[in-house]
C-alpha positions in Angstrom: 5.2 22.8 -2.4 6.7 19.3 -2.7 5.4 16.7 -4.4 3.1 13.8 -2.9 5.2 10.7 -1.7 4.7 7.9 -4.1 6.2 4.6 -4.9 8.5 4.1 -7.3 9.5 0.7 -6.5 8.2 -3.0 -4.4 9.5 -6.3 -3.8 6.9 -8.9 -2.2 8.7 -10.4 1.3 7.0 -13.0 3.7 3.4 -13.4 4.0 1.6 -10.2 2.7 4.6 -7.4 3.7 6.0 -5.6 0.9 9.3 -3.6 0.5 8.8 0.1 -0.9 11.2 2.5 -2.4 9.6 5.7 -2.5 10.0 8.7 -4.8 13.0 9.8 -2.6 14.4 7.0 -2.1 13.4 6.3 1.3 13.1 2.5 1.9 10.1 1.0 3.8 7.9 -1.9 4.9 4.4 -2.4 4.8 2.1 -5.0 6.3 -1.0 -5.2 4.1 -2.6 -7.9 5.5 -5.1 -5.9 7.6 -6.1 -4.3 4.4 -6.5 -7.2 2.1 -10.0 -8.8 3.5 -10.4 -11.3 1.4 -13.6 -10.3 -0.2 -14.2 -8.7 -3.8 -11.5 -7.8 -5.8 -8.8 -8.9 -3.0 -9.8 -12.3 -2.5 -7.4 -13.7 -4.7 -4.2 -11.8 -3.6 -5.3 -12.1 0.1 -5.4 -16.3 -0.3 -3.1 -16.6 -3.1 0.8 -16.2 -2.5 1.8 -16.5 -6.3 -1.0 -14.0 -7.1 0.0 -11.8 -4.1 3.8 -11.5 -5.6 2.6 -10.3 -9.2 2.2 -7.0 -7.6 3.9 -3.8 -9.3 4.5 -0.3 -9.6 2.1 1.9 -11.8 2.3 5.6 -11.3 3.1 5.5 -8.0 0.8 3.2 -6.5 0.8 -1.0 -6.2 -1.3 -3.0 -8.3 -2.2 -6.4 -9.2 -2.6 -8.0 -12.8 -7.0 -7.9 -12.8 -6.8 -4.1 -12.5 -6.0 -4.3 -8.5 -5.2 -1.7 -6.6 -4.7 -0.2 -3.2 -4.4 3.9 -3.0 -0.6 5.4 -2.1 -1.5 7.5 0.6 -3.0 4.4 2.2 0.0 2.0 2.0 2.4 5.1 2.6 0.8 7.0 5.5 -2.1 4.7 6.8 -4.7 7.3 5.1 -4.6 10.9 3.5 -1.2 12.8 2.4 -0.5 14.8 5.8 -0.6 18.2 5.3 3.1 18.9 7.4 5.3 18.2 3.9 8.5 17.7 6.4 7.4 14.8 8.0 8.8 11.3 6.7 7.0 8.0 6.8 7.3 5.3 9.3 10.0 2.5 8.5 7.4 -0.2 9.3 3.8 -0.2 9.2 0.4 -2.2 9.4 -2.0 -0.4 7.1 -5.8 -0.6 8.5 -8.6 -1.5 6.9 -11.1 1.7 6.8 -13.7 2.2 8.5 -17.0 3.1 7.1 -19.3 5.0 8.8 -22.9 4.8 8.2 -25.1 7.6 7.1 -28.4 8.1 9.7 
């Protein structure tokens, strides 16, 4: 079984899109805009441009200084690690936000 695809690597572009290098080596672009609502612990990155670039790489995710964080499989796939190990991630992709559903 092969590993789960992480990140190994991010440079902050234009507006709230990041540049990943995963694990192996694969190159791609996320738009995290959709996922950063400005409430809570993201307020500050979603509104702030010189906060939003102090993001890095700890194992394997992205995180911001203030113990910010936002879940691999999320910014990678757009939700859980898929179960087919062959298939690759998109090039370019707008994470969505989640969506809760409410117990009856």
């Amino acid at each position: 079984m092969l590993p789960m695809l992480r990140i190994s690597n991010v440079r902050p572009l234009d507006g709230r899109v990041v540049q990943l290098t995963l694990i192996d080596g694969s190159v791609v672009e996320r738009d995290l805009s959709a996922l950063l609502d400005g409430v809570g612990v993201f307020e500050r990155i979603s509104f702030d441009d010189a906060a939003f670039r102090e993001v890095y790489v700890d194992y394997g995710t992205l995180v911001w200084p203030g113990e910010v964080d936002i879940a691999p499989e999320t910014i990678i796939w757009d939700g859980p690690d898929p179960s087919d190990v062959g298939r690759r991630p998109e090039r370019y992709l707008r994470p969505r936000r989640p969506r809760y559903v409410q117990a009856e």
